[in-house]
Every structure is written in C-alpha cells, then in structure tokens.
C-alpha positions as CSV (number, residue, x, y, z in Angstrom):
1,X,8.5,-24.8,-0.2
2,X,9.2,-22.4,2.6
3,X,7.3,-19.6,3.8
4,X,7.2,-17.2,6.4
5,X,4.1,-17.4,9.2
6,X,3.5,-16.7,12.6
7,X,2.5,-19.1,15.3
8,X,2.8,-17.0,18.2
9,X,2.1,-12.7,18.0
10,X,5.0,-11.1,19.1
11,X,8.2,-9.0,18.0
12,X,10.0,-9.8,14.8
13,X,10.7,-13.2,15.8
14,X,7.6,-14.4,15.8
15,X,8.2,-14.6,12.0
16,X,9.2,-18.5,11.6
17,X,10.3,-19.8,8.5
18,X,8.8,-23.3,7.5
19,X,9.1,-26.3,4.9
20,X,5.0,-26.3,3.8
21,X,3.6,-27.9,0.8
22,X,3.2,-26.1,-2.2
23,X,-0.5,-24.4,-2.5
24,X,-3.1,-26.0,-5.1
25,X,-4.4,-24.2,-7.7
26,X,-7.8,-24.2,-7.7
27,X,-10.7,-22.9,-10.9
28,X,-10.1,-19.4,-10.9
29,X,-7.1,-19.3,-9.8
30,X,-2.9,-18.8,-10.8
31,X,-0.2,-20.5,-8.9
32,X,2.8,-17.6,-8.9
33,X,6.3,-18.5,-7.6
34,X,7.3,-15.1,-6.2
35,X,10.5,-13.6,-6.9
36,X,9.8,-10.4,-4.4
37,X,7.3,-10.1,-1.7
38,X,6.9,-6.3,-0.3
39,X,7.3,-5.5,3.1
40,X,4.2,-3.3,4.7
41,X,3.4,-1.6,8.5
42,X,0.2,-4.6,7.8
43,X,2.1,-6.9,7.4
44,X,3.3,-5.9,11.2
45,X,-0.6,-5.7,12.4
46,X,-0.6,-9.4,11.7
47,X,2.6,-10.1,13.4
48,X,1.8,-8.4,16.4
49,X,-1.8,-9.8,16.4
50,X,-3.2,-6.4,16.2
51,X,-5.8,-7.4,13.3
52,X,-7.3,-9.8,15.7
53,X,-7.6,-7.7,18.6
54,X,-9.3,-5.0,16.2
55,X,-11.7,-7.5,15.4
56,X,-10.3,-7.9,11.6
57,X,-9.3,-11.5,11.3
58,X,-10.2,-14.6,13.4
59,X,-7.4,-16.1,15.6
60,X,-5.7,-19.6,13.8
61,X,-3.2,-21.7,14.7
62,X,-1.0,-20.3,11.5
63,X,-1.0,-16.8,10.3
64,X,0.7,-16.0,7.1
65,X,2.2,-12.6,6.1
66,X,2.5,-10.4,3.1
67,X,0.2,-9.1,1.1
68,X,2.5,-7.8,-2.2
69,X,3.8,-10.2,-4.4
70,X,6.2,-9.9,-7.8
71,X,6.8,-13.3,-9.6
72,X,5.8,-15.7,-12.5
73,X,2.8,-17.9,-13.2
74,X,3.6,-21.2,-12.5
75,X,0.4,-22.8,-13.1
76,X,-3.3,-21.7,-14.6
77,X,-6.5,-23.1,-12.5
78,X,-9.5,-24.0,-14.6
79,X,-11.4,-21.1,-16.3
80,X,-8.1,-19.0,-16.3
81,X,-7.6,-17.4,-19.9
82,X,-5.8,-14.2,-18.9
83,X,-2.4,-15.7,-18.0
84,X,-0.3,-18.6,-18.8
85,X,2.5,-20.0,-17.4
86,X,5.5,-18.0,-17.7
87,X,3.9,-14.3,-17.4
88,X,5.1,-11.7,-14.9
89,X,3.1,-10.8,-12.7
90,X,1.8,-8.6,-9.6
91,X,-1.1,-9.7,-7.3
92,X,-2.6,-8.2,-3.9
93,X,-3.5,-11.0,-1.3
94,X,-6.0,-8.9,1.0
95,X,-8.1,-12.3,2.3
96,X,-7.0,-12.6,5.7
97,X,-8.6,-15.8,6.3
98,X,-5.8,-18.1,4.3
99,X,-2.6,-19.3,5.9
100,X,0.1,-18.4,4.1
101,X,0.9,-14.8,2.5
102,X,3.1,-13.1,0.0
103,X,5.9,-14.1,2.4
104,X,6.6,-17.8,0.7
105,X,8.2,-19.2,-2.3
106,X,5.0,-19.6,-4.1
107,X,1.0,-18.2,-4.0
108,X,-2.2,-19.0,-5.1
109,X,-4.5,-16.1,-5.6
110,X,-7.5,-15.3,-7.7
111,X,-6.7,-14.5,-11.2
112,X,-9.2,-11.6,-11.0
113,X,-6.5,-9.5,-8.2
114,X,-3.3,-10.1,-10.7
115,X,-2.3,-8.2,-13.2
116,X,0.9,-8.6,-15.9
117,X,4.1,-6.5,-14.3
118,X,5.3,-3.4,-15.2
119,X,7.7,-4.2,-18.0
120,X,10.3,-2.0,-17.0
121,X,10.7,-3.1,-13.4
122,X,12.6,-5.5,-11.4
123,X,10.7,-7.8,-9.5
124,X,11.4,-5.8,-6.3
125,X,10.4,-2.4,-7.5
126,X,7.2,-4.1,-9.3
127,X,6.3,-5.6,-5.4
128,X,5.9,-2.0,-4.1
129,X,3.1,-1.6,-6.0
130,X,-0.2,-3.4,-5.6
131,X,-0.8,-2.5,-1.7
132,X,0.2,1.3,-1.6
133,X,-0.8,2.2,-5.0
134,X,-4.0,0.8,-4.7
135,X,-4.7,2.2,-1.3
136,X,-3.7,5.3,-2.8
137,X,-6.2,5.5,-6.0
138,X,-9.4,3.6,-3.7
139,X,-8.7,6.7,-1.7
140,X,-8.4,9.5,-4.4
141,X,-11.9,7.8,-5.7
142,X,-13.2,8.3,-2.0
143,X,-12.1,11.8,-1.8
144,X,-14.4,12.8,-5.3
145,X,-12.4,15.4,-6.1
146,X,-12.5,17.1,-9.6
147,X,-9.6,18.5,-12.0
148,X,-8.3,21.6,-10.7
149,X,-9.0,21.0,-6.8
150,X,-6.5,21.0,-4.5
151,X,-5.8,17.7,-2.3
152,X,-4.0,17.5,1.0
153,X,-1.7,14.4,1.2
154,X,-0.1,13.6,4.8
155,X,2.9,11.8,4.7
156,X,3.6,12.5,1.3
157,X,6.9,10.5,1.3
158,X,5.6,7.5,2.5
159,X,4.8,4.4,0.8
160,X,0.6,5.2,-0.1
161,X,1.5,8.9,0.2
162,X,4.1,9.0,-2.4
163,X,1.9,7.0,-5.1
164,X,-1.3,9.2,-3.6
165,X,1.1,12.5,-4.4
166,X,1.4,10.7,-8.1
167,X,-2.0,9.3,-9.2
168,X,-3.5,12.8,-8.2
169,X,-1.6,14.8,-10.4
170,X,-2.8,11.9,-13.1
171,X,-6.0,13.0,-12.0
172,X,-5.5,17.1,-12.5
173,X,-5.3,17.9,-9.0
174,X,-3.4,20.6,-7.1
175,X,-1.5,18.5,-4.2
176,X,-0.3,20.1,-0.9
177,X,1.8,17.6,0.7
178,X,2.7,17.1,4.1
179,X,6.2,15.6,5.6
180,X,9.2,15.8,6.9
181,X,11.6,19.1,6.7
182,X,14.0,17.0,4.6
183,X,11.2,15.9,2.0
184,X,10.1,18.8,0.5
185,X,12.3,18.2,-2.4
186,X,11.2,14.3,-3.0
187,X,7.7,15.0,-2.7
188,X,8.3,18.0,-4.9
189,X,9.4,15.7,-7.6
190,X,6.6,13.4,-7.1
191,X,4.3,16.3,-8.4
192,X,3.3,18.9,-5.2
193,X,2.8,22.0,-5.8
194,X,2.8,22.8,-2.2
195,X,4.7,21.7,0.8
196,X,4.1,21.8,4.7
197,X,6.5,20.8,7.1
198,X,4.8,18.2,9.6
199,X,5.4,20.1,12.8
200,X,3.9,23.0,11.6
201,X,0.4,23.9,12.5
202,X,-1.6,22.4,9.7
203,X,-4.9,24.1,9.6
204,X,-3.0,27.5,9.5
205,X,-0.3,26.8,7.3
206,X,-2.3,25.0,4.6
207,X,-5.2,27.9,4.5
208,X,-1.7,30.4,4.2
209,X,-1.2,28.2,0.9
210,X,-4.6,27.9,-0.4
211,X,-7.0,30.3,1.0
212,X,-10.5,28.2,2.9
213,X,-8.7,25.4,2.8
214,X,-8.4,22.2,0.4
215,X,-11.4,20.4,-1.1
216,X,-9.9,17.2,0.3
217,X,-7.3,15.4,2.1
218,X,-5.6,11.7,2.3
219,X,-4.6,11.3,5.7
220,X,-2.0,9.0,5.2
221,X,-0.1,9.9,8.3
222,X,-3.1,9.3,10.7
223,X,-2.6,12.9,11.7
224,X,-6.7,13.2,12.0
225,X,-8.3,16.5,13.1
226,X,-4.9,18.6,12.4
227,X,-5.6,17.4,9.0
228,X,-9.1,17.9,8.9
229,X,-8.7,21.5,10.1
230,X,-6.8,22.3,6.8
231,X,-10.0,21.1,4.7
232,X,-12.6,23.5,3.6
233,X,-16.3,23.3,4.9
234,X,-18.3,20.3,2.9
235,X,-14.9,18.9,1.9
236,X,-14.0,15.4,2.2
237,X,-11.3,13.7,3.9
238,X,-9.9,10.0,4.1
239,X,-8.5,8.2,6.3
240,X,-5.8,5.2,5.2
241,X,-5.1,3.7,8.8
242,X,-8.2,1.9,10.3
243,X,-10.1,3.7,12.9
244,X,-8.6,7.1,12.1
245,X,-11.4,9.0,10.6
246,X,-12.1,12.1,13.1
247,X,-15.5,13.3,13.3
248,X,-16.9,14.9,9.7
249,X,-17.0,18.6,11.2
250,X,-18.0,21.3,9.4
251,X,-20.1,19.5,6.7
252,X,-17.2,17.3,5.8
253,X,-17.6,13.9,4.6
254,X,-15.5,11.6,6.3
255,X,-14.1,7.9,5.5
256,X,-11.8,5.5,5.9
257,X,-10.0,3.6,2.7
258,X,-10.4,-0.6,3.1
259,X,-8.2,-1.8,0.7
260,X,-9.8,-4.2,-2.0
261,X,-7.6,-6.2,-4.3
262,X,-8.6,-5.5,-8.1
263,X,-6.8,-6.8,-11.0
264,X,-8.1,-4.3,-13.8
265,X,-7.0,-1.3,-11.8
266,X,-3.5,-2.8,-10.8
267,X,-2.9,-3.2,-14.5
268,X,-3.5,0.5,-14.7
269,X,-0.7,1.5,-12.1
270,X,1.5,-1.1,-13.7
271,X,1.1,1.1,-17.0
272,X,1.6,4.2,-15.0
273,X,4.7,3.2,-13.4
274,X,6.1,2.0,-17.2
275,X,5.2,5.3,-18.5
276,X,7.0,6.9,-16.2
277,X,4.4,8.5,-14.0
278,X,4.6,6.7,-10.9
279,X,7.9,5.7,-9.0
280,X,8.6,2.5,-7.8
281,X,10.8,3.3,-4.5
282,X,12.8,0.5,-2.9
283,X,14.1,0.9,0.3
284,X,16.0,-2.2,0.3
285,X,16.1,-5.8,-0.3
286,X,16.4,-8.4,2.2
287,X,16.3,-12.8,1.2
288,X,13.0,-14.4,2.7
289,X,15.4,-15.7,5.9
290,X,15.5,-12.5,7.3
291,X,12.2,-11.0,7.2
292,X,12.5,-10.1,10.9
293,X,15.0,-8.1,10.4
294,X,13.4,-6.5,7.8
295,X,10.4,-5.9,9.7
296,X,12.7,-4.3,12.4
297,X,14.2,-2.1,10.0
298,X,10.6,-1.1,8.9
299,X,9.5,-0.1,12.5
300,X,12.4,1.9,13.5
301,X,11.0,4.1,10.5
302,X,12.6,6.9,8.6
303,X,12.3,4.7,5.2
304,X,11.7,6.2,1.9
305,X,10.0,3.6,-0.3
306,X,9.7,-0.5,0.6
307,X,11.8,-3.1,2.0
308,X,11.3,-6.0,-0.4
309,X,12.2,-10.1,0.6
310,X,13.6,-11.7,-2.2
311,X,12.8,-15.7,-1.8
C-alpha cells in the first residue's frame, strides 16, 4: 500500500510517498482503509522535525504523518465488538511513536479512539473532525466554565476555533470571538455573540463588550498575554499550541490543551455535526500524491476549514 512519511525533516518535499506493507491488526485493534486523511499545522511540526526538537517524539529513521482519518473497517483485531468490517468510521492517531500516520491507504488504530462517522458526511468533511473538534471540547473542559459565562475564542475561524465557537454554545456559553476583519460574519454564524477584530487591542476591546472581562478564553491563535488581558481576575485561560500558556496573572488559572484521542467523545461530535450543530468545513481536497502541495497550501495560510488527501 502506499503511504506518505518523512525520512529527512525539511520543506514539503520531505513528504515521500512509498510502497509499505499493509499494517496488522493486532487484539484491540481495527484495520481502516481510509478514504480521507485531514490535513493539520501538526502534521507540519512532524514534517519539519519540530516535535523532536521540542522534545515530543524520539528521532526514527521513518516518521509518518496525519493524525485524522475518514474510511471503512477493513478488518476487527481480537476483543473488538464495537465494529465490524464495513462500518464508517473516524479515528484520531495521536501516538507519535508508530511509523506510519493518517497519510496512507490504510491504519491500524485502537478501537477505543474510533468512532462510527457522521452519517451525513462525505468522507472528507467527516476527516476534519477528530483533531480540531476534539482539541476544541478537551479545551472547553479545561476552561470550567458554566452556562451563561462568556468565553473568549481567538481565531475563531480557524480549524479548533471554529468547532471551539460551536461546542460552546452547546455548552450555554456566551462566546466573544476573535479574527480576521473579514470573519465577523462566519464566526457570527457559527454562534458568537460578540466579535473583535484581531488587530484591535484585545484587553480593551473585549472589556468594551463584556464589562471585567470574560470568565475564560481558548487561545487558539497563540495570541498569549493580549488574550489573557481580556480575561477577568481568577478566570481561566487555555492555551491550544504547545508552550503558549503566558504566566496565570491576576489569579488566573492557566493551561495548555494536549490532545488525547477518545472514541466515546468523538462519537458525540460526530452526532453534533449530524444534527446540525457543528460544521464540517473543507478547504479543499487534494489525492494522497500531492500532500506537499497541500501542506504548502496550508502554510501560506488564509484557509477557512481543512485541506483533506483523498487516497
């Protein structure tokens, strides 16, 4: 089968495309042949060799990429009575430690991080899913907010700051998001009540909005302190991109969101997005041969949703 790793860290053609055999299944476990594979700014971080210089995963002779995945269960390892060959599925592959990712014709992953589809998607939109959603509700459990508190959401048109925008008007919250001029009406529709341009001064402009400031904040942007500054003393704030927690000022609790695949919850967003209350946003599909150039597109920025490779 063919799959997409990385030999050498570098730009977007360090992504090779190789002939490798087809993964076992072991107990535990579910073969899926993927039909879509979502393209993330991680799945760059291991590309570049950035995970490894942060100390997050162990040098190897063969990195694979991609962490979302959209197919169909090939094959059930022993123990396995949730899924049977045929189901759609999602699944999350967070282990860094394995050597070949999402990127690839088929994957083996636990069947405790897969979940069945959402049944009204496509394969591509279902593959936007696990990573940024999940990121996004880890985080709204981090922040501990109640019904009727108001959240701060940097980049609120982003992949985990659109879904973070979503889940916490699920939740009852009141959500001031934060992005681009040209936004204000996506993010609108995704539920804000509030909107602040990203250039403006963010403490200031938020406490204009809601006076002392917003029980809590996902910094999905990695804006940091600006964002802080618009949170109310004992608040909370949390951070999506590693290392990007400022210092918990003012009483504030701080933290940082480290992803964690979990099947139960995944089949909750998967309901979500079928019921119509969460958007699955594609920003374009590409076939498995050119994930570089996918993963060019992705860093020259300015996308509203995923790119997805189609194997």
């Amino acid at each position: 089968m063919r799959a997409v790793v990385v030999r050498s860290f570098g730009g977007p053609e360090a992504l090779e495309i190789e002939e490798v055999p087809v993964p076992r299944t072991g107990a535990g476990q579910v073969r899926i042949r993927v039909e879509a594979a979502g393209v993330n700014p991680v799945d760059v971080a291991v590309r570049t060799g950035l995970l490894v210089e942060a100390g997050l995963a162990e040098r190897r002779e063969v990195h694979g990429v991609g962490w979302d995945t959209a197919g169909v269960v090939e094959e059930v390892g022993a123990g396995v009575t949730g899924f049977a060959p045929g189901d759609r599925v999602i699944g999350l592959a967070d282990r860094l430690d394995l050597p070949l990712g999402a990127y690839a014709e088929r994957i083996v992953l636990d069947a405790a991080v897969v979940a069945p589809a959402p049944a009204r998607a496509t394969p591509a939109q279902a593959a936007t899913l696990p990573l940024n959603g999940l990121t996004a509700d880890q985080a709204l459990d981090l922040a501990g907010l109640t019904a009727g508190q108001t959240l701060l959401v940097t980049g609120a048109a982003g992949g985990v700051g659109g879904y973070a925008v979503e889940l916490a008007v699920t939740r009852g919250l009141r959500v001031v998001a934060v992005a681009g001029a040209g936004d204000e009406k996506l993010v609108r529709s995704l539920g804000a009540e509030f909107f602040v341009p990203r250039d403006a001064e963010l403490g200031s402009a938020v406490r204009e909005l809601v006076p002392g400031g917003t029980h809590g904040a996902i910094d999905a942007a990695a804006v940091g302190t600006a964002a802080l500054a618009a949170v109310r003393n004992g608040g909370s704030l949390v951070a999506v991109l590693g290392g990007a927690a400022p210092v918990p000022l003012r009483g504030t609790r701080v933290a940082n969101v480290w992803i964690r695949a979990d099947g139960a919850r995944l089949a909750e967003l998967a309901r979500l997005a079928d019921e119509g209350r969460l958007t699955l946003r594609v920003a374009g599909v590409l076939p498995l041969a050119e994930a570089a150039a996918a993963h060019e597109r992705l860093t020259a920025g300015g996308l509203r949703g995923r790119l997805v490779l189609l194997p």
